[in-house]
C-alpha positions as CSV (number, residue, x, y, z in Angstrom):
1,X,-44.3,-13.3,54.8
2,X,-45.3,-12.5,51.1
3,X,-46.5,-8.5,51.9
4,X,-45.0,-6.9,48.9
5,X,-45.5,-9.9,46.5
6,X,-48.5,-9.0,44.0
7,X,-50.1,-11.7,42.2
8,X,-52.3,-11.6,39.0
9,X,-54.4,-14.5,39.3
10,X,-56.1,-16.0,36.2
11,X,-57.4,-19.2,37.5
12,X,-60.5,-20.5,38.5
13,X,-62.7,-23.4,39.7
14,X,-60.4,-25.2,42.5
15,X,-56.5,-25.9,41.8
16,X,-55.4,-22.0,40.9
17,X,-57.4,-21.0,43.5
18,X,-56.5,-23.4,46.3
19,X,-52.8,-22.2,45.7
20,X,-53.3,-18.0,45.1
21,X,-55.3,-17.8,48.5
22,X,-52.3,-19.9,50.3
23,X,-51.0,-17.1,49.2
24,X,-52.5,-14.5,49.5
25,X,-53.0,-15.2,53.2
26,X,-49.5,-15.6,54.1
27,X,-49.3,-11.6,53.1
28,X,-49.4,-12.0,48.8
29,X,-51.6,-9.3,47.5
30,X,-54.0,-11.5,44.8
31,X,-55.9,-9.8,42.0
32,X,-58.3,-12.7,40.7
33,X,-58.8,-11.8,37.2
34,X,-62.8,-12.9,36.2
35,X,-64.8,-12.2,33.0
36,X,-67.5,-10.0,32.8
37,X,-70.9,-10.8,34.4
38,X,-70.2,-14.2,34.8
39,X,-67.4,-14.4,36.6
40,X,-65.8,-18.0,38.0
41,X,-68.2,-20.7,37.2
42,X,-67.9,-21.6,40.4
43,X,-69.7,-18.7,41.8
44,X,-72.7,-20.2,41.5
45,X,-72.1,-23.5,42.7
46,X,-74.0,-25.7,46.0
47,X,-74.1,-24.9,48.0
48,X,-75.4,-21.4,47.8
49,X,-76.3,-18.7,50.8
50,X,-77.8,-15.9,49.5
51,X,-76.3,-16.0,46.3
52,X,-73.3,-16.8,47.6
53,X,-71.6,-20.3,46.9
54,X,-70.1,-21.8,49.6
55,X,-67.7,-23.8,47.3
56,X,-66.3,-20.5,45.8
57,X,-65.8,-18.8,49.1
58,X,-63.5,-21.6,50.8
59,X,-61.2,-21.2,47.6
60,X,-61.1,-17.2,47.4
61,X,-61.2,-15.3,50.5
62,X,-58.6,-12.4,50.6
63,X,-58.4,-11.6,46.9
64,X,-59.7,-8.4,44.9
65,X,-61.9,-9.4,41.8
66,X,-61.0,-7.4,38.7
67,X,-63.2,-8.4,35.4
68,X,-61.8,-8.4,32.2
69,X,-63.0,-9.9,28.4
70,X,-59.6,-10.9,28.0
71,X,-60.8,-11.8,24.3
72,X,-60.9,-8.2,23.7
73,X,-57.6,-5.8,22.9
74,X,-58.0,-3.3,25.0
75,X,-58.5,-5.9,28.5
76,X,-54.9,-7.1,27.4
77,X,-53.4,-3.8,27.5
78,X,-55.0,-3.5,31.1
79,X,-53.7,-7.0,31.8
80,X,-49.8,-6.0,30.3
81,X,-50.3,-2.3,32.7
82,X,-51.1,-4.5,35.5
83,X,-48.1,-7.3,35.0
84,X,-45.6,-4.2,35.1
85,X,-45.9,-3.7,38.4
86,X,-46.5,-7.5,39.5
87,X,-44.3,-10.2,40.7
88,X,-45.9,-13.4,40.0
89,X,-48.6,-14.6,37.4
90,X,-51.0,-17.6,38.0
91,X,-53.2,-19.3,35.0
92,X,-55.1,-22.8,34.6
93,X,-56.2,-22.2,30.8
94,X,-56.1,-25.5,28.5
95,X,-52.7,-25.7,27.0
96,X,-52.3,-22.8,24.1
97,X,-55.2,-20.7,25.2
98,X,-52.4,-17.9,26.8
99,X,-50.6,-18.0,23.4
100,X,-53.7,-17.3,21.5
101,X,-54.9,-14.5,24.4
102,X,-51.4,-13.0,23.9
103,X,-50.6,-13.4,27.7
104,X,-47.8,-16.3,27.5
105,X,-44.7,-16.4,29.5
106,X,-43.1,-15.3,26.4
107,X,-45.5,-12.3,26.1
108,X,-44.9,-11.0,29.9
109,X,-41.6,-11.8,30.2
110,X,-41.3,-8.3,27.4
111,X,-42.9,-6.4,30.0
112,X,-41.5,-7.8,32.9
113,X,-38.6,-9.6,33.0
114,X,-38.2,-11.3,36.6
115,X,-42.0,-12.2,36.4
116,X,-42.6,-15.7,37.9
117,X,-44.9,-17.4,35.8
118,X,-47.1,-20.9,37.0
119,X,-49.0,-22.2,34.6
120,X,-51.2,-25.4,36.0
121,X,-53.1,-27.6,33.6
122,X,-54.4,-31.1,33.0
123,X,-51.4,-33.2,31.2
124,X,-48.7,-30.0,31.6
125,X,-47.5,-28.0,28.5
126,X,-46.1,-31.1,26.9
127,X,-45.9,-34.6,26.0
128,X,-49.2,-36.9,23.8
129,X,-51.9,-36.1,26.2
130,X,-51.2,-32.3,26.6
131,X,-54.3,-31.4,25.0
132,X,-57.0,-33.4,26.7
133,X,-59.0,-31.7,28.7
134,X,-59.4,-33.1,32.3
135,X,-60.5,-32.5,35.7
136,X,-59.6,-34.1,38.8
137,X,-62.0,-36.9,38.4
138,X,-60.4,-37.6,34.4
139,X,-56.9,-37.7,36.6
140,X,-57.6,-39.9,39.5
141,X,-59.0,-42.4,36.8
142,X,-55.8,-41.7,34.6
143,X,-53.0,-41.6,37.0
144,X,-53.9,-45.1,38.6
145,X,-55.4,-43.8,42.0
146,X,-59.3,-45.2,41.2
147,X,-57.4,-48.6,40.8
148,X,-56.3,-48.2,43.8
149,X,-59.2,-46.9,45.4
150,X,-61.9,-49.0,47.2
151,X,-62.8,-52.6,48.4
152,X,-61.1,-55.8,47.8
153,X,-64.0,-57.0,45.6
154,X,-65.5,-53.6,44.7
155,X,-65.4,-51.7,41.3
156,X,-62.2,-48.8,41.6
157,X,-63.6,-45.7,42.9
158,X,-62.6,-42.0,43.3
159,X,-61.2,-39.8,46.5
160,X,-64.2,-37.8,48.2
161,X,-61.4,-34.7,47.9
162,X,-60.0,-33.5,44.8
163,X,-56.6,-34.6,45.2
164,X,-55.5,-34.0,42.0
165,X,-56.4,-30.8,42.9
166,X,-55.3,-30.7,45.7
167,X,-51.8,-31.5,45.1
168,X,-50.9,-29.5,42.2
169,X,-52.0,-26.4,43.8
170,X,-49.9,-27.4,47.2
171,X,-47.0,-28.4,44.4
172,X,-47.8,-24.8,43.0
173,X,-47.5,-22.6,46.1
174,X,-43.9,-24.6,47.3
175,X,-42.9,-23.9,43.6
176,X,-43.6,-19.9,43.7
177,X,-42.3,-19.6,47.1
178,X,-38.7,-21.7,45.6
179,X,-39.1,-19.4,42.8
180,X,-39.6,-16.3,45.2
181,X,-36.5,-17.0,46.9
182,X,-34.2,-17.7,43.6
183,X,-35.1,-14.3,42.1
184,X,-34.0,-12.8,44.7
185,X,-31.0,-14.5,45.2
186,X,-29.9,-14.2,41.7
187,X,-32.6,-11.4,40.2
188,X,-33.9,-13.6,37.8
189,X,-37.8,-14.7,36.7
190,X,-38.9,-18.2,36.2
191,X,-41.6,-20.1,34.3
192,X,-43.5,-23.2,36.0
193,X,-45.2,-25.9,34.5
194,X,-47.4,-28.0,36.9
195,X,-49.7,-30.8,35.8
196,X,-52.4,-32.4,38.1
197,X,-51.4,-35.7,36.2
198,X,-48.1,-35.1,37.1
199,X,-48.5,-34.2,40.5
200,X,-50.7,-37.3,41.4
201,X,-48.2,-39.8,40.1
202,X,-45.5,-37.9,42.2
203,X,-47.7,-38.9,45.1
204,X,-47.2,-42.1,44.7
205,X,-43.8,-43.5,45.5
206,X,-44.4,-45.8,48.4
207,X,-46.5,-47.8,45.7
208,X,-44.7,-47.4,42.8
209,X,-41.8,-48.9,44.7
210,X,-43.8,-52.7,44.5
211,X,-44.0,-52.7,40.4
212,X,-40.2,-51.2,40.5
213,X,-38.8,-53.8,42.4
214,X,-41.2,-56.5,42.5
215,X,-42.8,-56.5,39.3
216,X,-46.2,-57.0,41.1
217,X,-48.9,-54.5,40.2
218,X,-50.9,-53.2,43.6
219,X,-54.6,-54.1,44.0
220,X,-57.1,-52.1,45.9
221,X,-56.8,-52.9,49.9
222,X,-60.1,-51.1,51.2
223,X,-59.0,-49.7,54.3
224,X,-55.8,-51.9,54.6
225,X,-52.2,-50.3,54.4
226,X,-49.8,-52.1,51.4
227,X,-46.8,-52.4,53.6
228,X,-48.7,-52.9,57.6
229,X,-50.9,-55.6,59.3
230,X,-52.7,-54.9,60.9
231,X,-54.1,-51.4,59.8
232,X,-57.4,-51.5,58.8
233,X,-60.8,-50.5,59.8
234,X,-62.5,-53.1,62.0
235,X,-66.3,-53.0,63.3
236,X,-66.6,-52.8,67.3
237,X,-69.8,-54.4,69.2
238,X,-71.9,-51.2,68.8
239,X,-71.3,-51.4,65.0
240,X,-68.8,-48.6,65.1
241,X,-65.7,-49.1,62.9
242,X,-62.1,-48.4,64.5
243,X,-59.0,-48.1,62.6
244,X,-56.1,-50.0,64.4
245,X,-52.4,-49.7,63.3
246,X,-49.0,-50.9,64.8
247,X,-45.5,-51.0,64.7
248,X,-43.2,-53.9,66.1
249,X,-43.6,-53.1,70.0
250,X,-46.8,-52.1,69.5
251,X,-47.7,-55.0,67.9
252,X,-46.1,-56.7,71.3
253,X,-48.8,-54.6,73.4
254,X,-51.5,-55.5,71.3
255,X,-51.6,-59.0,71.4
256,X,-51.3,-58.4,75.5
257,X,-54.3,-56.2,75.1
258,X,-56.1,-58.9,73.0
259,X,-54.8,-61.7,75.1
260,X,-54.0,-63.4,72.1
261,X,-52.2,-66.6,71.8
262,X,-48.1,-66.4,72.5
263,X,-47.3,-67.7,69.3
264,X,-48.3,-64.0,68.1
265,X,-45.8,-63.0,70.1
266,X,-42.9,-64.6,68.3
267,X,-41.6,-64.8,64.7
268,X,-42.9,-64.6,61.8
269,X,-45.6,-62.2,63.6
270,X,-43.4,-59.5,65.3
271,X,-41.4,-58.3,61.7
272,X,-43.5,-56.6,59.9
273,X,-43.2,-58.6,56.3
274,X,-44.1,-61.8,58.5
275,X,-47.2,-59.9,59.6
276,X,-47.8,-59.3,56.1
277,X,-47.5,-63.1,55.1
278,X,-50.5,-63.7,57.2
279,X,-52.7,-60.6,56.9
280,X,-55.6,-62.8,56.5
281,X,-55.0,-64.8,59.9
282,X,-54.0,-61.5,61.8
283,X,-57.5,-59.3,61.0
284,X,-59.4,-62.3,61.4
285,X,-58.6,-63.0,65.2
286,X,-58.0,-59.2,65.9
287,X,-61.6,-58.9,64.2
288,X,-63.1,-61.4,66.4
289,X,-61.9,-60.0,69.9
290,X,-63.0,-56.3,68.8
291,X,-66.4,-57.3,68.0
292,X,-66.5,-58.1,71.8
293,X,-66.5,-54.3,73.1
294,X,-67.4,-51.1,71.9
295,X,-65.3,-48.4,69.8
296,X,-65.1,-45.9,72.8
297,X,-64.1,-49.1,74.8
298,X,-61.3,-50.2,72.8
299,X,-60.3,-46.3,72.3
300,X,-60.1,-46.2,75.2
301,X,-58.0,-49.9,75.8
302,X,-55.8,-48.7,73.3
303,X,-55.0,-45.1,74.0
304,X,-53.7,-46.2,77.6
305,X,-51.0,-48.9,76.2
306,X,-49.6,-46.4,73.3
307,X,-51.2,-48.5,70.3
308,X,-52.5,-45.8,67.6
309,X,-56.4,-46.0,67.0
310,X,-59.2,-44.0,65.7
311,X,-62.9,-44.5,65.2
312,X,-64.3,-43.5,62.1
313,X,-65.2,-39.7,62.4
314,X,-67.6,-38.4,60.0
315,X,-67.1,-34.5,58.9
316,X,-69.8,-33.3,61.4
317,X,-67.6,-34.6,64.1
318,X,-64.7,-33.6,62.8
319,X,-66.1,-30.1,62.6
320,X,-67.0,-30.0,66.2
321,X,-64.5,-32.1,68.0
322,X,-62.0,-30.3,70.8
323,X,-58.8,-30.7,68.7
324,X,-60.3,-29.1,65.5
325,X,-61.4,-26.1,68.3
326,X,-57.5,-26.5,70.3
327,X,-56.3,-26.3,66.6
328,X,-58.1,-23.4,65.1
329,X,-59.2,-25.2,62.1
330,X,-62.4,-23.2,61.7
331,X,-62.0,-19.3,61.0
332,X,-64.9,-17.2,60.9
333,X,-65.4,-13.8,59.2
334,X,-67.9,-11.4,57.5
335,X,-69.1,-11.7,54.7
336,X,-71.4,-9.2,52.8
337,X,-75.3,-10.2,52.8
338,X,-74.9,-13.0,54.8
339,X,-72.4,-11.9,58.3
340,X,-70.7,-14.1,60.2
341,X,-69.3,-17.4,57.7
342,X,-67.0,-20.4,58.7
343,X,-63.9,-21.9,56.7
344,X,-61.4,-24.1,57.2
345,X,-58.0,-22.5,58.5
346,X,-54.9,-23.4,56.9
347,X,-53.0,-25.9,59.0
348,X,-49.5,-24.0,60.0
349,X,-48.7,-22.5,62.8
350,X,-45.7,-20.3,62.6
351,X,-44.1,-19.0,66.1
352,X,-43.6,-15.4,64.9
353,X,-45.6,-15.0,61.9
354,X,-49.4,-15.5,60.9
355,X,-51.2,-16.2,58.2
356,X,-54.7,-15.0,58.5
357,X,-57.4,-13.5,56.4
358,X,-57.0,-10.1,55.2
359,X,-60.6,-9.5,53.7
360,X,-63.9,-11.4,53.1
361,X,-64.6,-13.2,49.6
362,X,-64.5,-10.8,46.8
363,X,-68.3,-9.6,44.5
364,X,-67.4,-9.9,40.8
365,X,-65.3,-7.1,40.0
366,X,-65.4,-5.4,43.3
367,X,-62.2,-3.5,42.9
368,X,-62.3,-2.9,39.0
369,X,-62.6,1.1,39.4
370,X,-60.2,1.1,42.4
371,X,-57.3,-0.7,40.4
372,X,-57.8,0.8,37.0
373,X,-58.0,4.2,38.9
374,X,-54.3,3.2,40.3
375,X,-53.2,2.8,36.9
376,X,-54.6,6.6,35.5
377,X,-58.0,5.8,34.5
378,X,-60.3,8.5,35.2
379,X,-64.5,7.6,36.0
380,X,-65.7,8.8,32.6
381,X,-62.8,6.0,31.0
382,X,-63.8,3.5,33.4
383,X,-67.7,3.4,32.6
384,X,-67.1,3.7,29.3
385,X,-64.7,0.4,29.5
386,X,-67.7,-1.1,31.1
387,X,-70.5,-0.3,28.8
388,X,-68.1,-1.5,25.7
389,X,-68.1,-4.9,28.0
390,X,-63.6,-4.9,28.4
391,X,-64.8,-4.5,32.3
């Protein structure tokens, strides 16, 4: 889908490259730009296999490492020959660190006019807080979603994911591929400005929509939903937890399935905001008849009459259930030192198009020599780039 579309790829750690290998494996030729002998910091982080880390693999298959000291003259001028012949540039640098470097939007755009240009960072390029440095962690905590996070009673508490991360870098790839298209409707470049703070709060609209209209700040819920009763996790006689959910006629073939009294059956409790007057009452009895069988039992119950119901997976059983096989969540491919490695699959599936995996994770600066000899560099210029420490 993207073959054709290079992509000079200055990010590291997780958001930048969560979005360049979306990328890159939908046909986007990526050249991960990493400093000299150290590379991204998150080449050596747990866990580690043979000195490889599996956290950096599941963010960087099907890129080529080039090193550059982009603090030094001569690695811009590599950098400027490289964005000549590029289409779309990717950096995660604090606010004003590009400026300073001499690789801005405003700098490329010299060389190469119709260059797309995404920069992702904390706060965004502007507004009070665009100089704070901050992590997905600083954002959950800032954008509201720790307060939203956790038990009734319990202190807030962060997502297990990054989705800060997460969601700028989903945010990020939508915004290249929109940017992809307009350039070449009207052959014209564009800059992007994507903040994780940003893109968090954008997530939230469903909530946002109770201190809009109702002036009512939302408290943390646990497992409850804000708007449904009942949806929440409740514990089954085998001390299993099982998440149950309904609409209105589900609802109806709930309380059948619970043989619970007929006044359940009538109004307030079949709307949903009557449901939600007595959330209390409602988990309370629905609690009491599921502690009766166990989860496979009432999975079982519930899958026959239509009402939707999970038990609580962990990631090992998520990893090897049937649908994640039917689904082809888990790729596998070789990977130097070590052989045969699994990752998680991106979840489309196109009818006549693929995205796949092109090549295995990258070694720090494995295709140096082979780019800079596409751009004239002979062996003897090459080395001596390297022992001068550009390369």
């Amino acid at each position: 889908m993207f073959e054709n579309i290079k992509i000079l790829d200055f990010t590291r750690v997780f958001s930048g490259p969560f979005c360049t290998q979306m990328l890159a494996e939908l046909g986007a030729e990526v050249i991960k730009i990493e400093e000299p002998k150290s590379g991204d910091e998150t080449r050596g982080w747990y866990p580690l296999e043979k000195n490889w880390s599996g956290y950096f693999m599941a963010l960087n298959r099907s890129k080529k490492s080039l090193t550059l000291n982009l603090k030094n003259e001569e690695a811009i001028e590599i950098v400027k020959k490289l964005v000549s012949t590029c289409d779309v540039v990717v950096e995660n640098f604090a606010p004003g660190v590009v400026q300073r470097l001499g690789i801005s939007y405003e700098d490329l755009i010299k060389i190469n006019p119709n260059i797309i240009y995404l920069s992702l960072s904390a706060y965004g390029q502007t507004g009070p807080n665009k100089n704070i440095k901050g992590y997905d962690p600083i954002i959950q905590a800032d954008a509201g979603v720790m307060s939203l996070t956790g038990e009734k009673e319990g202190p807030p508490v962060k997502t297990m994911f990054p989705i800060a991360d997460i969601s700028s870098s989903l945010y990020g790839a939508f915004a290249i591929a929109a940017a992809l298209y307009k350039r070449s409707v009207r052959q014209e470049g564009e800059y992007i400005d994507i903040a994780l703070y940003d893109s968090v709060v954008s997530l939230m609209g469903i909530l946002t929509a109770i201190p809009f209209f109702k002036n009512e700040i939302p408290k943390r819920l646990g497992s409850e939903h804000p708007h449904r009763v009942p949806s929440r996790n409740f514990e089954t006689s085998d001390g299993t937890y099982i998440h149950v959910i309904c609409n209105h006629s589900q609802w109806l073939k709930l309380c059948n399935a619970l043989n619970l009294e007929e006044k359940y059956k009538r109004e307030p409790y079949t709307s949903d905001l009557g449901r939600l007057e007595h959330r209390e009452e409602i988990d309370e009895i629905i609690q009491n008849v599921l502690s009766t069988k166990t989860g496979k039992e009432w999975m079982k119950i519930f899958n026959e009459i239509g009402v939707p119901c999970s038990l609580i997976n962990s990631l090992d059983q998520v990893l090897n259930s049937e649908q994640t096989k039917a689904r082809d969540l888990i790729v596998r491919w070789e990977q130097d030192n070590i052989g045969e490695v699994p990752g998680l699959n991106f979840p489309y599936k196109f009818l006549n198009s693929t995205s796949k995996i092109k090549s295995p994770v990258p070694k720090l600066g494995e295709h140096t020599s082979e780019m800079l000899e596409e751009f004239g560099y002979t062996q003897n210029e090459i080395d001596n780039l390297r022992e001068k420490g550009i390369i």
